[in-house]
C-alpha positions as CSV (number, residue, x, y, z in Angstrom):
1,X,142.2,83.0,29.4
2,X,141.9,85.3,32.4
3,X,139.4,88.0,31.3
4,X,138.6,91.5,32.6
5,X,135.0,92.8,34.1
6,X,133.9,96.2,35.0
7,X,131.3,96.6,38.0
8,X,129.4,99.7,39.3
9,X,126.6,100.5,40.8
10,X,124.8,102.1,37.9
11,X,125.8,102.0,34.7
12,X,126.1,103.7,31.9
13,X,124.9,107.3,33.5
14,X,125.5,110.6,31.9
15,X,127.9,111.7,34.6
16,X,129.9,108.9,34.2
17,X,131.7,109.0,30.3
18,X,134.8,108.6,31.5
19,X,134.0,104.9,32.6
20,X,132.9,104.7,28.9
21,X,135.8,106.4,27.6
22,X,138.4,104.1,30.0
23,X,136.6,100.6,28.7
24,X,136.7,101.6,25.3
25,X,140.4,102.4,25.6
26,X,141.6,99.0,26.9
27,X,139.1,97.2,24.2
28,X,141.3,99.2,22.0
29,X,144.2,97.9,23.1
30,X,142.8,94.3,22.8
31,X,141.7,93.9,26.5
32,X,138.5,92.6,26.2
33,X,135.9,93.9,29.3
34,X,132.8,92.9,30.1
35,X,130.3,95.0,32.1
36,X,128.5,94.3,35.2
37,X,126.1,96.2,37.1
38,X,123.9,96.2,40.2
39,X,121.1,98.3,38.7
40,X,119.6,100.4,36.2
41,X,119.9,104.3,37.0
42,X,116.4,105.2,35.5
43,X,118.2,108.2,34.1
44,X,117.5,109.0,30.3
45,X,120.0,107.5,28.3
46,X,120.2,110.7,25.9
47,X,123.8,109.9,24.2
48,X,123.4,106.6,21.6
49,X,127.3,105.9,23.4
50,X,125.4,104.8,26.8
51,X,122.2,103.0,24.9
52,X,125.1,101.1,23.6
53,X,126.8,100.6,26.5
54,X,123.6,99.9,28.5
55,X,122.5,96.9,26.0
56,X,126.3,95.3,26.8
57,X,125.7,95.7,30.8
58,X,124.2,92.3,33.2
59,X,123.0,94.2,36.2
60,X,122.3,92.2,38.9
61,X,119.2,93.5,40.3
62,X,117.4,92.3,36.8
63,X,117.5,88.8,38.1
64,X,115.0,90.0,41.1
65,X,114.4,88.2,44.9
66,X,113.9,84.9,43.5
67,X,117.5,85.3,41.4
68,X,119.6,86.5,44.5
69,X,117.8,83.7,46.9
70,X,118.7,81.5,44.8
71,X,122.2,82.5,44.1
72,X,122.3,82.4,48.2
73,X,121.0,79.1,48.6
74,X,123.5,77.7,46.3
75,X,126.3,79.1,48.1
76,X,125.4,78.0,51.6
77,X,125.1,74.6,50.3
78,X,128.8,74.5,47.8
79,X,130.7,77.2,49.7
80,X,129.7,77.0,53.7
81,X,132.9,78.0,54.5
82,X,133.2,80.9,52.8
83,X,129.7,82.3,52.8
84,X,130.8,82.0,56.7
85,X,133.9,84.0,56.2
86,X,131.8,86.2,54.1
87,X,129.0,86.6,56.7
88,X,131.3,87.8,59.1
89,X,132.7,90.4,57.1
90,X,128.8,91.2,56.2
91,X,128.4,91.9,60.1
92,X,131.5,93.7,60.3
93,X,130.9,96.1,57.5
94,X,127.0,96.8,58.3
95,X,128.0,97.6,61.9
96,X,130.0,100.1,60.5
97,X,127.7,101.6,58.5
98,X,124.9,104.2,57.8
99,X,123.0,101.8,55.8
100,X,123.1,98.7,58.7
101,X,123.2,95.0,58.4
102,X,120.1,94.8,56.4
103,X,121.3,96.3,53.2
104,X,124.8,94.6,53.7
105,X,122.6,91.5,53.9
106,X,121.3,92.6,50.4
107,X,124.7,93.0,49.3
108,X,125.6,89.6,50.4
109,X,123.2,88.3,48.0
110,X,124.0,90.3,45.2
111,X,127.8,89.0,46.0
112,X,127.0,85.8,45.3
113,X,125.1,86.0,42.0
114,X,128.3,88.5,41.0
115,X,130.4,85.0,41.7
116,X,128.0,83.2,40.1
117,X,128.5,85.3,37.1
118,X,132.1,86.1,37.1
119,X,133.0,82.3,37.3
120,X,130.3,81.4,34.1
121,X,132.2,84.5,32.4
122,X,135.5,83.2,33.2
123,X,135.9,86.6,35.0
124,X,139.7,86.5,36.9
125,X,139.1,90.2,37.8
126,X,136.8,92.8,38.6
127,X,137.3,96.5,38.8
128,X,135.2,98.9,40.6
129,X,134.9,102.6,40.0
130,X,133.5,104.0,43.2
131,X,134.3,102.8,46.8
132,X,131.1,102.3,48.1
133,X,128.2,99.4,47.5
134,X,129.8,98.2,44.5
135,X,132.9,98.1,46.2
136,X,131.6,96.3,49.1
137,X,129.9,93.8,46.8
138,X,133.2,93.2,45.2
139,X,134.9,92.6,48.7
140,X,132.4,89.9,49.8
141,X,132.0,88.8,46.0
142,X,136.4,88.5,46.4
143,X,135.8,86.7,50.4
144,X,133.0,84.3,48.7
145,X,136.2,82.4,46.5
146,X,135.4,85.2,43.7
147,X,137.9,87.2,41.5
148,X,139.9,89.5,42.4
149,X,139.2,93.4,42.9
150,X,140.4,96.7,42.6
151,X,138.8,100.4,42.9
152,X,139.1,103.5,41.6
153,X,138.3,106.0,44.3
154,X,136.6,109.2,42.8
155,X,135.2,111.2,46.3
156,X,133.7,112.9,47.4
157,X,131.5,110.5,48.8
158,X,134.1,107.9,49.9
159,X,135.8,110.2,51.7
160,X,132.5,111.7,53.2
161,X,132.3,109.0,55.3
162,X,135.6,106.5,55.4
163,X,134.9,104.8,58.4
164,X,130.8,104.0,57.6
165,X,132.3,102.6,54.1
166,X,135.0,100.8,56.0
167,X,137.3,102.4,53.2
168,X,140.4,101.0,54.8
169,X,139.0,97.0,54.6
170,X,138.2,97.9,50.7
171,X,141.5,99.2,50.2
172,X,143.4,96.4,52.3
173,X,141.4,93.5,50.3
174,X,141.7,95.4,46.7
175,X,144.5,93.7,45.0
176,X,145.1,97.7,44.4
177,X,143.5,100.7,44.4
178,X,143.3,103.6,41.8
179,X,143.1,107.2,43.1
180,X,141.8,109.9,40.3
181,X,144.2,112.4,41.9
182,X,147.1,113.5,43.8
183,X,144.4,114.8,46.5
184,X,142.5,111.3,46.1
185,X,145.7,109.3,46.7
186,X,146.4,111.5,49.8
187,X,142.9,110.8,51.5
188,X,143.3,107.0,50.6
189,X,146.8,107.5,52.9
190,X,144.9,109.6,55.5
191,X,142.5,106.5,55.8
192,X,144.0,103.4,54.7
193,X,146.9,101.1,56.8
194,X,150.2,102.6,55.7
195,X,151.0,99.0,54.6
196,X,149.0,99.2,52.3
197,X,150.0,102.4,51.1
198,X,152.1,101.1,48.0
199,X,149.2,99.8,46.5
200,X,147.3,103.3,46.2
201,X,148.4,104.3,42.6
202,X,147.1,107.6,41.0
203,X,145.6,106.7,37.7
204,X,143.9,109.7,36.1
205,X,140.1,110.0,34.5
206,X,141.1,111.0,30.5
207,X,139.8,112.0,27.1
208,X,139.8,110.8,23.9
209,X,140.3,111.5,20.4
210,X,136.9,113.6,20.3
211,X,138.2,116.0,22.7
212,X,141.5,116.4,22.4
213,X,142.0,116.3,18.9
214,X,139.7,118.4,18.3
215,X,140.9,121.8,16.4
216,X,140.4,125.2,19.0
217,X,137.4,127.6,18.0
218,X,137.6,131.1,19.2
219,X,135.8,132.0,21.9
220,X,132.1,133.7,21.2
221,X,131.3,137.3,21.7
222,X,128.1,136.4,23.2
223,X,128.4,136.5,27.0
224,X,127.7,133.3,27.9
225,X,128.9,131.0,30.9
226,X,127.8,127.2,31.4
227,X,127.5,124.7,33.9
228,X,127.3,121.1,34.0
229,X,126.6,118.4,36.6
230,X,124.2,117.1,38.8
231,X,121.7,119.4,40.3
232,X,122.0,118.6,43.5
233,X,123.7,120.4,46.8
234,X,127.4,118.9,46.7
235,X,127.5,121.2,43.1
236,X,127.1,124.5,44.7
237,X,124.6,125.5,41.9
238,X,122.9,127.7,44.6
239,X,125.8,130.0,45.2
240,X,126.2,130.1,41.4
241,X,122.5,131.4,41.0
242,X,123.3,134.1,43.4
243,X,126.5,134.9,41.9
244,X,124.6,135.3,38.6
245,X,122.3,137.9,40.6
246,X,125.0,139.5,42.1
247,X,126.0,140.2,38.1
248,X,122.5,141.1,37.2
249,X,122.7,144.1,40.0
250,X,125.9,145.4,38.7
251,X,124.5,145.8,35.3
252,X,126.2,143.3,33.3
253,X,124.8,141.3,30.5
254,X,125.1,137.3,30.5
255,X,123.8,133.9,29.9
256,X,123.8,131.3,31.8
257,X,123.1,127.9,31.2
258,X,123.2,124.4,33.7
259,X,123.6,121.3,32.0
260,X,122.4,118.2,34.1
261,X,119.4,117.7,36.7
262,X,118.6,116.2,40.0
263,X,116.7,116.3,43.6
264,X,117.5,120.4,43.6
265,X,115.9,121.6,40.3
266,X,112.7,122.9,42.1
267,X,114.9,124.6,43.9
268,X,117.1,126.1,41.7
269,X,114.2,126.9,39.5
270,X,112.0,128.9,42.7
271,X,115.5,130.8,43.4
272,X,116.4,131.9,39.6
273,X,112.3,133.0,39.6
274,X,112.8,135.3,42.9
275,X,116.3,136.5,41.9
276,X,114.4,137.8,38.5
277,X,116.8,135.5,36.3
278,X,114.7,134.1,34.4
279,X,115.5,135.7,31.2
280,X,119.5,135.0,31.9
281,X,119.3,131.5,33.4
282,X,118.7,128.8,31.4
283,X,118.2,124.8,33.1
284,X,118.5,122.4,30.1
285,X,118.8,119.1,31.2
286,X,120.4,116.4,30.4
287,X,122.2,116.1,27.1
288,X,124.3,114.1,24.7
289,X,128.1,114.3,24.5
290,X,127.8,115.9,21.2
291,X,125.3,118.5,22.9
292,X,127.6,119.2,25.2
293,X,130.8,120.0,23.2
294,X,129.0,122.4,21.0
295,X,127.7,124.1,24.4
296,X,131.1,124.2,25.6
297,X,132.6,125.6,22.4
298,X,129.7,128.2,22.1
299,X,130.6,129.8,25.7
300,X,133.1,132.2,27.1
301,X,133.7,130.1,30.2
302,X,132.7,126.9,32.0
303,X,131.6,127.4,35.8
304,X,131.8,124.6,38.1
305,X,130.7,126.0,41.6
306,X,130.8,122.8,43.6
307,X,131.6,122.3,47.2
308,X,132.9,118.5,47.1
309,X,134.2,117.0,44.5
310,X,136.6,114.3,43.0
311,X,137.9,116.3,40.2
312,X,135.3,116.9,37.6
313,X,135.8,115.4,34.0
314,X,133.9,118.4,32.5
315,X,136.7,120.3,33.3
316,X,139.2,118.4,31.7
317,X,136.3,118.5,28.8
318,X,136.3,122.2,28.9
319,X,139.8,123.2,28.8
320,X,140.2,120.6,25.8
321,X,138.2,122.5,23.9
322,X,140.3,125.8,24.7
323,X,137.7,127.4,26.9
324,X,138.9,128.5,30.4
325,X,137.2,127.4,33.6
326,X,135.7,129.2,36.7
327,X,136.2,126.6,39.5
328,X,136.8,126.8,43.4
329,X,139.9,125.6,45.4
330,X,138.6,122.2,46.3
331,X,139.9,118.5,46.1
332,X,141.8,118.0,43.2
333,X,141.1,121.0,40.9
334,X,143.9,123.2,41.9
335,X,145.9,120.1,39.6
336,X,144.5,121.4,36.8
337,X,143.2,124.9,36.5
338,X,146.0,127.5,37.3
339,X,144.4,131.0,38.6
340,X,145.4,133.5,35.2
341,X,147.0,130.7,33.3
342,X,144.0,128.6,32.7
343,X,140.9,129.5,34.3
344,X,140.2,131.5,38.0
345,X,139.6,129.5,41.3
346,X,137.6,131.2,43.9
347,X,136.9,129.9,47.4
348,X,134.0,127.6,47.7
349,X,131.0,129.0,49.0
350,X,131.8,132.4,48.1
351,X,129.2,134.4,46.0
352,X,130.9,137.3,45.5
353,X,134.5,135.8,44.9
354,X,132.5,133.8,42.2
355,X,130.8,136.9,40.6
356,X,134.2,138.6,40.4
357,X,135.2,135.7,38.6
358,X,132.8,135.9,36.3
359,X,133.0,139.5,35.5
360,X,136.8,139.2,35.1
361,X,135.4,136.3,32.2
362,X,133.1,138.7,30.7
363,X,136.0,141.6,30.3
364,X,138.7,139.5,28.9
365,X,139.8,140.1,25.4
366,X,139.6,137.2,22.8
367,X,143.5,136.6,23.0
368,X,143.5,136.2,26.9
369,X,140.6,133.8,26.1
370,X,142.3,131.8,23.7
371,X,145.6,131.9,26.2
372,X,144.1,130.8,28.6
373,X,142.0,128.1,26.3
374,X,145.1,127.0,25.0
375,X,147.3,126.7,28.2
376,X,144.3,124.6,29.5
377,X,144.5,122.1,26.7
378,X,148.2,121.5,26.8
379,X,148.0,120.7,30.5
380,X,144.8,118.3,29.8
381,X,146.8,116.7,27.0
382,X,149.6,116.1,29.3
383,X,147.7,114.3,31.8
384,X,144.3,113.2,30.7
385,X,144.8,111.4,27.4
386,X,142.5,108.6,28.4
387,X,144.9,105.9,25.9
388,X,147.6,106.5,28.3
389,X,145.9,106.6,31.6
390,X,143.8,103.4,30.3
391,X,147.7,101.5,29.7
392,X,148.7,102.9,33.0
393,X,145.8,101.0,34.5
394,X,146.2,97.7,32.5
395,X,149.5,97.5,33.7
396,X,148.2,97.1,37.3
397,X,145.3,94.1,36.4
398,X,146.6,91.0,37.7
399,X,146.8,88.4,34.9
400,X,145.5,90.2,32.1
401,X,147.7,91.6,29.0
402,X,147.1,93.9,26.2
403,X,147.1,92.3,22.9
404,X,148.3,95.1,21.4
405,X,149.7,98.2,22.2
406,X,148.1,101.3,22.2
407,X,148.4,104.2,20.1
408,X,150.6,107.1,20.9
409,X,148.9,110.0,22.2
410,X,148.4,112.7,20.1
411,X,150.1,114.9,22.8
412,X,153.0,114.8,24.8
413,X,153.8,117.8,26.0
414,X,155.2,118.2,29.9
């Protein structure tokens, strides 16, 4: 029986429920997945979801040097041939990129203990989220007489750099490849052969049950914004500390508080100290999925400053739970978020667009709150219910079928 497998580069993370969310929709649906990684994140697994998830995940980098040699050796002495066809692309590919031939070496190895695995596993297919390492594993792993592959291409990073990913040879060996949104699928064409454009297919990230289901609370009273994401310089977390100080000057009263953590905390943290924010500006962490929906239903507002992105699942998370969002006009957040109807979009980079933004959050009534809330959630409900995205995507695995169907989502509206 041909069987399913998952493989990223780290997994489970906290930024990464949707993967979660996706898997546990087509196990629903009696598509059986099983999970394959190439190494441990070392993040905190604060959510008892990814412990779970992390117990059910092989990563390949467990095995150590003495596992991937030996994986090597035993494919240059059964498959000559193909580790040949496989070294060439390995030359190819590392020419090509930032990393060089070494790491692509690396990758090699790691492709062929991935074989190894996929054929003990009865594996027919793999599919990748993310087009870069793990995608190039899962090309070699494909050219080394391995399963089949596809992607689903998230960005920013993959379209970052196109050419040092060799995005195009990904997309051209993929037996498809998933976009996450109509901007996605439009940088796949900007980069891939136009014959291969019909298999670029826009499958989007979704929610479950938790989230959408879940009955609207009214917005607080209590001025309070958050934030949530990686710490790091992609997010635009700086601008949002300034835009926060740029509050603070015109005398208004908030709370602010980011969610997540990463290389620029010490940053963020010397900046909210000079800016005198340290009694409005809160930097929590990490936390659970459950943390996080009771901090999203106990704020006015979510604000996602970022300069790059794919199109951020908190979002989708956020206007769920009937709570508007502060975003900026990148990537494939204009899909969702509608300037008045469901949130504000400002121009990336722009402190004192952002600020406005927020200021226009803090002096909205509780019914152009819950308007906007509520014109959020129908639009997420539309096209975000992970059940149906997750049956879009089975429908596109080569060889595999649902055993059953899956539920109807709880909302259809247009």
């Amino acid at each position: 029986m041909p069987r399913l497998a998952y493989f990223v580069n780290s997994y489970p993370m906290p930024s990464q429920t949707f993967i979660r969310r996706e898997i546990g929709s087509l196990e629903a649906q009696g598509i059986p997945v099983i999970r394959y990684a190439i190494r441990d994140s070392g993040l905190p697994r604060v959510d008892p979801d990814d412990q779970a998830e992390y117990e059910k995940t092989r990563r390949l980098l467990d095995s150590g040097a003495f596992g991937l040699l030996g994986a090597l050796i035993s494919t240059i002495l059964t498959r000559p041939v193909r580790l040949v066809q496989a070294l060439a692309a390995t030359w190819r590919l590392g020419r090509r990129s930032e990393r060089g031939l070494t790491f692509h070496l690396i990758y090699l190895a790691e492709a062929c203990l991935l074989r190894r695995w996929a054929q003990r596993d009865q594996v027919s297919h793999l599919h990748v989220h993310f087009g870069t390492n793990s995608a190039t594993v899962a090309l070699l792993c494909h050219l080394l007489g391995g399963p089949s592959y596809s992607v689903t291409v998230h960005g920013p990073e993959e379209f970052d750099a196109p050419k040092a990913l060799s995005l195009a040879e990904k997309v051209r060996h993929s037996a498809f490849t998933v976009a996450i949104s109509s901007f996605g699928r439009s940088q796949l064409w900007r980069w891939a052969d136009p014959g291969d454009w019909d298999k670029i297919h826009v499958v989007r990230c979704g929610l479950a049950v938790d989230f959408l289901d879940r009955p609207p609370t009214d917005p607080p009273e209590a001025p309070r914004f958050l934030n949530i994401g990686r710490l790091a310089p992609e997010k635009g977390q700086l601008v949002l500390i300034e835009a926060a100080a740029e509050l603070l000057k015109r005398g208004r009263t908030f709370e602010l508080t980011l969610v997540g953590d990463g290389p620029f905390r010490p940053i963020l943290e010397d900046l909210i100290d000079r800016r005198g924010l340290s009694d409005h500006v809160l930097l929590a962490g990490w936390q659970s999925s459950a943390q996080v929906r009771e901090a999203l239903e106990g704020s006015r507002a979510l604000v996602q400053s970022s300069f790059a992105e794919g199109l951020p699942v908190v979002i989708m998370e956020a206007l769920a739970l009937h709570r508007p969002v502060i975003s900026t006009t990148i990537a494939g957040i204009p899909e969702l978020i509608r300037t008045g109807e469901s949130g504000w979009l400002v121009p990336a980079g722009s402190i004192t667009d952002l600020a406005d933004a927020m200021e226009a959050a803090l002096d909205a009534t509780p019914a152009e709150l819950r308007r906007m809330g509520s014109a959020g959630a129908a639009r997420v409900a539309a096209n975000h219910d992970v059940r149906r995205e997750a049956a879009r995507l089975a429908e596109l695995f080569p060889g595999i079928e649902p055993s059953r169907l899956p539920k109807e989502p709880a909302h259809l509206s247009a």
